[in-house]
N, C-alpha and C positions, 0 to 999 in steps of 0.2 A: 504494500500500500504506500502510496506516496505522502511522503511529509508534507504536514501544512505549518504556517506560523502559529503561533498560539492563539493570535486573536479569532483566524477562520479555523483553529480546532473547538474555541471556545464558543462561536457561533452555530456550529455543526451540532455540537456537543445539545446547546441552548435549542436547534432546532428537532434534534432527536428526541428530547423531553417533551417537548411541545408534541409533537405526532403521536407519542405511547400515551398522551393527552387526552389526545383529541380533539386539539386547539388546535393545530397547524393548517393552514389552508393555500392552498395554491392561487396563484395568480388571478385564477378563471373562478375564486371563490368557496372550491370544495374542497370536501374535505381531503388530507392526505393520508391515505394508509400505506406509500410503501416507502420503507426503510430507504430505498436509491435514493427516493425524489427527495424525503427529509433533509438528505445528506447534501443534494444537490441545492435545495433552497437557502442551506447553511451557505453553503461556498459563495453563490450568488452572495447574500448580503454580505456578507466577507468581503468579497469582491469589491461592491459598491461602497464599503466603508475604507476602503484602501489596504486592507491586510494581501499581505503578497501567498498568492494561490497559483501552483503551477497549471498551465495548458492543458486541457486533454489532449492523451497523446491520437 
């Protein structure tokens, strides 16, 4: 698995809690039930807060 910074593992982290929730929701409103997209909506805000997240390769 690839390294993240701390801030987008602690995002990830913060969004993985939110989905085993049932708070989490996606873009389009619904709800999130899989583990990927949780992890994926982590990185995004990560992303858009400035913490350094590698490429998909």
């Amino acid at each position: 698995m690839a390294k993240y910074s701390k801030k987008a593992s602690e995002k990830v982290g913060e969004a993985l809690h939110e989905q085993k929730e049932g708070k989490l929701k996606s873009g389009s409103g619904k709800k999130v039930t899989s583990k990927k997209q949780a992890i994926a909506i982590g990185l995004s805000e990560a992303k858009k807060e400035g913490a350094k997240v590698p490429k998909k390769d």
